[in-house]
Each structure stands twice: as structure tokens, then as C-alpha cells.
MARDREN-477058 format. One record per residue (C-alpha): residue number from 1; x, y, z. Coordinates in steps of 0.5 Angstrom, whole numbers. Layout:
N
    k      u      v      w
  NUM      X      Y      Z
...
This chain:
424
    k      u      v      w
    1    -37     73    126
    2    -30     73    128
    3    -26     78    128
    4    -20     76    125
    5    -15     80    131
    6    -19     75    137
    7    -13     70    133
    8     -7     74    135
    9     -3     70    140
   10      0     71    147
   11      7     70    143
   12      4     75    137
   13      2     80    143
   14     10     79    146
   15     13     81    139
   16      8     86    139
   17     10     89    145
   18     17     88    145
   19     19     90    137
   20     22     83    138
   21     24     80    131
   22     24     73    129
   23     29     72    125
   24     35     78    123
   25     38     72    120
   26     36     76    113
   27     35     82    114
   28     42     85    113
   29     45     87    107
   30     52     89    106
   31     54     95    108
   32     47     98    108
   33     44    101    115
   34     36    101    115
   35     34    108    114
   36     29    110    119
   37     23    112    114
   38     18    110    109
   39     20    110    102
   40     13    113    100
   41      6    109     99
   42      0    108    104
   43      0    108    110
   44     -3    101    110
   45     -9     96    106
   46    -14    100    102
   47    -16    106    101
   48    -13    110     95
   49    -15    105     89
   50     -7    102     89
   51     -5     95     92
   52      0     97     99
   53      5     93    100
   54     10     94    106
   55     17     91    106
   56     23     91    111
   57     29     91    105
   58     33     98    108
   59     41    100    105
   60     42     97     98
   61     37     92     97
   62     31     98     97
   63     33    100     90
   64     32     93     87
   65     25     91     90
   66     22     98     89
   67     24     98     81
   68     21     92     81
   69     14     94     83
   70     16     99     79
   71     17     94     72
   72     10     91     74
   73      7     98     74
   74      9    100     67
   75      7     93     65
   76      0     92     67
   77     -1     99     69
   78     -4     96     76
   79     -1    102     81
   80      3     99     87
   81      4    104     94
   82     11    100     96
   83     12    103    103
   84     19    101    107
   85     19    100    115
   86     26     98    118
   87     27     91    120
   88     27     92    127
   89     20     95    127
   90     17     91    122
   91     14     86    125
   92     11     91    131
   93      9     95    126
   94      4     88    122
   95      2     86    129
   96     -1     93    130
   97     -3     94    124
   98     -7     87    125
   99     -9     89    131
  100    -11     97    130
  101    -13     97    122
  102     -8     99    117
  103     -5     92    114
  104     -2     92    108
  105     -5     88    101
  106      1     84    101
  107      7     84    106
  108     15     81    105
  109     16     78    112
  110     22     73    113
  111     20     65    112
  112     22     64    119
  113     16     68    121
  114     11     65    117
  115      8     61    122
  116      8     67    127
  117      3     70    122
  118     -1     65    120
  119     -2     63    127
  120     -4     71    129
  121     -9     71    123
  122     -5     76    120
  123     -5     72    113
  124    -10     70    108
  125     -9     61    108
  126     -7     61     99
  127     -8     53     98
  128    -13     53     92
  129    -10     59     89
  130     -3     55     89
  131     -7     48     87
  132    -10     52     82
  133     -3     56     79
  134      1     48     80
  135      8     52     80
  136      9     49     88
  137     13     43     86
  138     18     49     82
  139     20     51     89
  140     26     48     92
  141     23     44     97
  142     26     48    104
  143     24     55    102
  144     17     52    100
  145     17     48    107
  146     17     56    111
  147     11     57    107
  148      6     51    110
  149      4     52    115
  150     -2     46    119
  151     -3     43    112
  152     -4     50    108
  153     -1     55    104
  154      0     62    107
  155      6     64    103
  156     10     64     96
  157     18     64     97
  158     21     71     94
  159     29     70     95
  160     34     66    100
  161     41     66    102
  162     45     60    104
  163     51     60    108
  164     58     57    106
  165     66     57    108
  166     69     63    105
  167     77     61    105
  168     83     66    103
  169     88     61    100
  170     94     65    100
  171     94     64    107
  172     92     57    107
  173     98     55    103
  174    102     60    107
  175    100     54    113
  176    101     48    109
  177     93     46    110
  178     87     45    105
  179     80     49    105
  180     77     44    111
  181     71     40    108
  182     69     37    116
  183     69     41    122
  184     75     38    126
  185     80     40    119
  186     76     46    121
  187     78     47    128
  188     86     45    126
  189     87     49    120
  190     83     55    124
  191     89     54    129
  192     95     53    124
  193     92     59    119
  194     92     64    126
  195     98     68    126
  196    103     75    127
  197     95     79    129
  198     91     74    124
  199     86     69    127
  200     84     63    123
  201     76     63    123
  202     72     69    123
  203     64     69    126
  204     58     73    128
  205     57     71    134
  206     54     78    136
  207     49     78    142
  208     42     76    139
  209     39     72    135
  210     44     73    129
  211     50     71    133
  212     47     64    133
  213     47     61    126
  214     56     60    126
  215     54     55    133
  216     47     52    131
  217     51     50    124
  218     56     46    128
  219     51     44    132
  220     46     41    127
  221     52     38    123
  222     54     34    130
  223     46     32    129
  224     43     37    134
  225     35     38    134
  226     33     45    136
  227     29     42    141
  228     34     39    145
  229     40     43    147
  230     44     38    153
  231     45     32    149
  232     52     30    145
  233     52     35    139
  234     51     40    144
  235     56     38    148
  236     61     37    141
  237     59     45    139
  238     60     48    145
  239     67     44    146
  240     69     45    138
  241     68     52    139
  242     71     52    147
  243     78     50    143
  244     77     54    137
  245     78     60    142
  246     83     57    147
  247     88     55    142
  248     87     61    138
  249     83     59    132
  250     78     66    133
  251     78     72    137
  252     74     73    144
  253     72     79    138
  254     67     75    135
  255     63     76    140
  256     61     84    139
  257     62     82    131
  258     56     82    126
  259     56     79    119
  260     58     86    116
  261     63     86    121
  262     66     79    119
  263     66     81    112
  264     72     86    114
  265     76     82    118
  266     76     76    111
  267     76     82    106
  268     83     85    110
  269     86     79    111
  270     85     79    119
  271     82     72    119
  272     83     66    114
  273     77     64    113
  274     70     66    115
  275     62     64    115
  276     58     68    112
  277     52     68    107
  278     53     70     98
  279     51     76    100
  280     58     79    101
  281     59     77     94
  282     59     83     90
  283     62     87     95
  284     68     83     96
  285     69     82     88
  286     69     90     88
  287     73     92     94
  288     78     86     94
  289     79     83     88
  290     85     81     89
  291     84     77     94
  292     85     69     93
  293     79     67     96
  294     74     59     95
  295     69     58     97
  296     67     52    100
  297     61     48    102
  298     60     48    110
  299     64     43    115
  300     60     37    116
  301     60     32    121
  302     55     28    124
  303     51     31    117
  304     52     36    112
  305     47     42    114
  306     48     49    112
  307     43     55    114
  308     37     58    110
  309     35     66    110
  310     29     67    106
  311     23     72    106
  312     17     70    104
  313     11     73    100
  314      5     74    103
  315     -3     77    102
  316     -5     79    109
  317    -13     77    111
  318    -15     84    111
  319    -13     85    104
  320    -17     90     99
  321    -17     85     92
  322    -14     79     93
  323    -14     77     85
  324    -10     83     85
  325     -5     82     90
  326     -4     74     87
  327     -3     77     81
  328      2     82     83
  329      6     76     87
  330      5     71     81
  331      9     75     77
  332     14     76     82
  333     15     70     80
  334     16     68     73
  335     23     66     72
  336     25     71     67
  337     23     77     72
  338     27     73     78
  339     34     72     74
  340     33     80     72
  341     32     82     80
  342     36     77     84
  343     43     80     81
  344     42     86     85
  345     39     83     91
  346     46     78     92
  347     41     73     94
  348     39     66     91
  349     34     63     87
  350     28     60     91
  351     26     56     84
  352     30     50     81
  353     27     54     74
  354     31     59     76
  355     37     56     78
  356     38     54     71
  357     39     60     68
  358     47     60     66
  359     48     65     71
  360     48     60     76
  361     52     56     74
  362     59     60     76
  363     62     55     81
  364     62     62     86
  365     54     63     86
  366     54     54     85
  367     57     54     92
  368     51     57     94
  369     45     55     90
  370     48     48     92
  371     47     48     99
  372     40     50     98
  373     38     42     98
  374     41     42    106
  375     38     49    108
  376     37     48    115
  377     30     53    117
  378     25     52    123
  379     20     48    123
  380     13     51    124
  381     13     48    131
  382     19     52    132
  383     20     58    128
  384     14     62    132
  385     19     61    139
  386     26     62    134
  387     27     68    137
  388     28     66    144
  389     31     60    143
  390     37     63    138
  391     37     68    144
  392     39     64    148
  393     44     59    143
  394     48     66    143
  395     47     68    150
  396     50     60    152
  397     56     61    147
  398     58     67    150
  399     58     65    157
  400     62     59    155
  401     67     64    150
  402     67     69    157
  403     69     64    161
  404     63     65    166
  405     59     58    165
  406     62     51    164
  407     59     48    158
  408     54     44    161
  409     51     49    166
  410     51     54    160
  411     47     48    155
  412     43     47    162
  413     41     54    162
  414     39     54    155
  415     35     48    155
  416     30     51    161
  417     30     57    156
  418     27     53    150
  419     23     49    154
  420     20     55    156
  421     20     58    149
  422     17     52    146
  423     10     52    151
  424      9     60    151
């Protein structure tokens, strides 16, 4: 019989070893810093009678998703140990889990690594359970993608999050410009909004994989693909952003800025307009409510793309009763319960069923929920090399932004990087 731990990839193995993630594009909550231990639980599947399920939510985003389990328990009277793990050692901590014995009975991983995991054998294939529960055709169809992965399921969407164009309309009055809807208007109200210490666009470009997303947003509305970095849209993205800096439309800041610390600079009106996720919703609405903001669609050039940051809901291979953990999963999932939960989580719906509900509809959230129907996320072709391959997106925009490669050297060095990333 194969052990399932002979699956383990050379790519797993180097996540493994390196405690290397393959997306911190979800993992940051507003305000909140991972803590550094587990909330309580298990130390992995099986053992105490009660299902194990291990999560990477730290800051404020632990509150809703235990109350969650909580609410289940009460109801079915089905125990649950939940047990936190910081993001940056999450999926280390799987891999050695999968490896040393101790997994969970479900784990909340992040979509883009859904892929990774089925590849190593961490998860258990759900197809027949989803064919015979019928809901898949209930889920927007770019969260569900992440969940396939070589024909099958091994996933069940838990939340996502989209990105949009966050505007301050005071200043953009102030200049006499409108909330761009392409991305050369953004590249001109950027400049004409910068004044007097105020920039115009604000961004993560942070390094690592979640200072990608803002470059690899313009890249993919020029019509870019993920695999090929040299071609005309990478060239339009670099360029577009090249003149951003040098007309003064952003700060050379945005280099060292995370998305909290973006946030900051739109809430204190040091920049005109920022990309970000709804994440930042409440917080904006509770620490500037003053603030004259809309809240625009992505740019769109070539194509309208936005960018989508979900995790998923998974069984791991190793579990101790699996009707058990679909059960928990598929209650997860009832409408009602999802309506009740994201609120606290400032994400979005994964189900279209959901996205009815009239808390939805407010135009803000719409924004949003919206441009789930143009969420770009990895393939399963890419999304195992998407952390090498992000990696090096932001390393090329910095060694653009700082001068020390021309934008054809850097897209060159980016490429080699992807190759080499895709064939490991």
C-alpha cells in the first residue's frame, strides 16, 4: 500500500523547508498582527474524539471563525478542537505534519494553494461527495475553479475578497478629474491629484509575493499571461508604472508599504486614491467617516480583471471521520450561516446565493462582489510556482522603481525566474 507521504513534491518539500507561503495575498487582516500560538485544540487529526481543524486567521479575524466552530458545536453537539498556526508557518507546519503524522481533519488553506496540496497528497479527492450534495453550480465560478484541480475536487470555497480602486473625491474635485475607469486616466489623475506631500496612487509593493498584486493587476488588464512576462503587456506595466513614479503620481515608498500600511496613507489623505481589497471597509468607516470616498471598479485596458484572495475548505487525506468533517464543511456553507459570519470577516460571499441576500446590495460591498465575475487567481498549472513567480514580479518592479534595471533587463530576469519556477 502507498503511503500517502511518498506523494510529497520537490516543490512541497522546498515549502516545507523553507516556510515559504504560496500566497500572503489573504492573509492580512486590517490592523491585526498574527499572534505566535495556537488558540487551543488538538495537536493535529484524531486522538480526542473531536474533529481537528487547523486555520491561519491571527488579529481580528480569529474571534469570527472560532465563534463559528462554536455556533456548530451548540448546534449539533459535534466537538470541534480549532487550533490557530501563524500564516507564515502554516503551510510548513501542513507539510510537517504530512510528513511526521499529526494533520489535521480539515484545514482552511489559501485557494492558490489548493493545487499544492493536492499534488503532495495532503488532501482527500471530494468529487462524489460534491456530485452528490449538487451545490457546486451555487459557487461563483473563479472561487470554485481553485478547488479543481486534475478533473477533481478537493476543496469547498470558504470566503474571498476582490480588489478595487478606493478614490478620496474631495481631492479629486480639488484637481478637477474624475474616478479614472482605464488605466492611462489612472496614470493622469495619479499625477494631477499629487500635491503639497500628497501622492496620487497608493500601493503594496512591498517585497514579496504581496507586493505583486497592484503590477500584476495592470499587467493582466494589458492582457498579460502569468507565463510570459517579456511580451507587450509586460512591457505596457512596467512602463505605465516607470512614469507613475517619475511624474510623481506614488512615492518610491510604496516599495516598503503593506496593504495595512496603504490603507493609512488613503484614510490620512496622503494619497488620492489607493488599490486595496474590502477588507478595509469597516475600519475606514469607523476611523474616517468623514472622508468623501468611492469606490471604483479596477482600471481596465486590454481587458477588466480584478484580483481574487480566497481560502478554501479542505478534508486532509489522513482524516479520522470524514462524514464528520463534511458535515461540519457543508454547514459551513448554508447560506444563512455564511450571511451571519462574513460581516465579521469584511470578506465576501463565495456563493452567488449569498450574494443575494440585501446586505449585498449596498453599492460599497457591490463594488466588490461585482468583480468577483473578473477575479483573476492562478491556474492549477501556475498556482503551485506562484510564490516564486509573484517573488520575482515584485523584485522586477523594484529594480525598475529603484533605477537599477532598465525595464527590459528586469522583464528578462523575471521571465528566467518563471521558467525555471514552472519546471521545478
Amino acid at each position: 500500500m502507498m503511503n500517502h507521504h511518498q506523494n510529497l513534491t520537490r516543490r512541497s518539500a522546498l515549502v516545507g523547508g523553507a516556510g515559504l507561503t504560496a500566497a500572503a495575498l489573504a492573509a492580512c487582516t486590517p490592523g491585526g498582527t498574527p499572534a505566535t500560538g495556537g488558540s487551543g485544540g488538538s495537536d493535529g487529526g484524531g486522538g480526542s474524539g473531536a474533529l481537528t481543524f487547523w486555520h491561519y486567521y491571527g488579529g481580528a479575524a480569529t474571534a469570527p471563525i472560532e465563534a463559528l466552530v462554536k455556533r456548530y458545536t451548540e448546534e449539533t453537539g459535534n466537538d470541534v478542537d480549532i487550533r490557530f498556526i501563524p500564516f507564515g508557518d502554516f503551510n510548513r507546519t501542513l507539510l510537517q505534519a504530512a510528513t511526521g503524522g499529526g494533520l489535521p481533519d480539515i484545514a482552511l488553506i489559501n485557494a492558490f494553494d489548493t493545487a499544492l496540496f493536492a499534488g503532495s497528497d495532503v488532501l482527500t479527492d471530494l468529487s462524489d461527495r460534491v456530485t452528490e450534495w449538487g451545490e457546486q453550480n451555487a459557487y461563483f465560478t473563479g472561487p470554485w475553479d481553485t478547488t479543481q484541480v486534475g478533473g477533481s475536487t478537493y476543496a469547498i470555497p470558504h470566503v474571498a475578497d476582490t480588489y478595487s480602486l478606493w478614490t478620496n473625491t474631495g481631492v479629486l474635485g480639488e484637481a478637477g478629474v474624475e474616478a479614472p475607469t482605464t488605466w492611462d486616466e489612472t496614470e493622469q489623475v495619479a499625477v494631477d491629484t499629487a500635491a503639497d506631500g500628497r501622492f496620487g496612487l497608493a500601493y503594496c509593493g512591498i517585497d514579496g509575493v504581496e507586493g505583486a498584486t497592484a503590477w500584476l493587476l495592470r499587467f493582466l488588464a494589458a492582457g498579460g499571461d502569468v507565463t510570459d512576462f517579456t511580451g507587450d503587456a509586460g512591457t505596457r506595466a512596467m512602463g505605465s508604472f516607470q512614469r507613475m513614479l517619475e511624474d510623481g503620481g506614488f512615492s518610491e515608498g510604496v516599495l516598503t508599504w503593506n496593504e495595512d500600511d496603504v490603507y493609512t496613507q488613503f484614510r490620512t489623505a496622503a494619497s488620492a486614491m489607493m488599490i486595496n481589497s474590502a477588507s478595509y471597509l469597516t475600519s475606514l468607516a469607523e476611523e474616517a467617516p468623514d472622508l468623501e470616498v468611492d469606490i471604483v471598479p479596477m482600471p481596465a485596458d486590454e481587458t477588466s480583471v480584478s484580483w481574487l484572495s480566497a481560502e478554501n475548505l479542505t478534508i486532509t487525506s489522513t482524516v479520522s471521520d470524514p462524514d464528520s468533517a463534511w458535515e461540519l464543511i457543508t454547514w459551513m456553507q448554508q447560506p444563512d450561516v455564511m450571511n451571519e459570519y462574513l460581516p465579521d470577516r469584511n470578506k465576501l460571499p463565495v456563493r452567488t446565493d449569498v450574494a443575494e441576500d440585501e446586505q449585498w446590495q449596498d453599492p460599497v460591498k457591490k463594488v466588490f462582489v461585482d468583480q468577483l465575475e473578473i477575479a483573476w487567481a492562478p491556474d492549477e498549472s501556475v498556482s503551485p510556482s506562484s510564490a516564486e513567480i509573484f517573488t520575482a514580479v515584485q523584485a522586477a518592479l523594484q529594480s525598475v522603481l529603484s533605477g537599477s534595471a532598465s525595464v527590459d533587463d528586469a522583464l528578462s530576469t523575471l521571465q528566467s525566474t518563471t521558467d525555471e519556477a514552472l519546471q521545478a
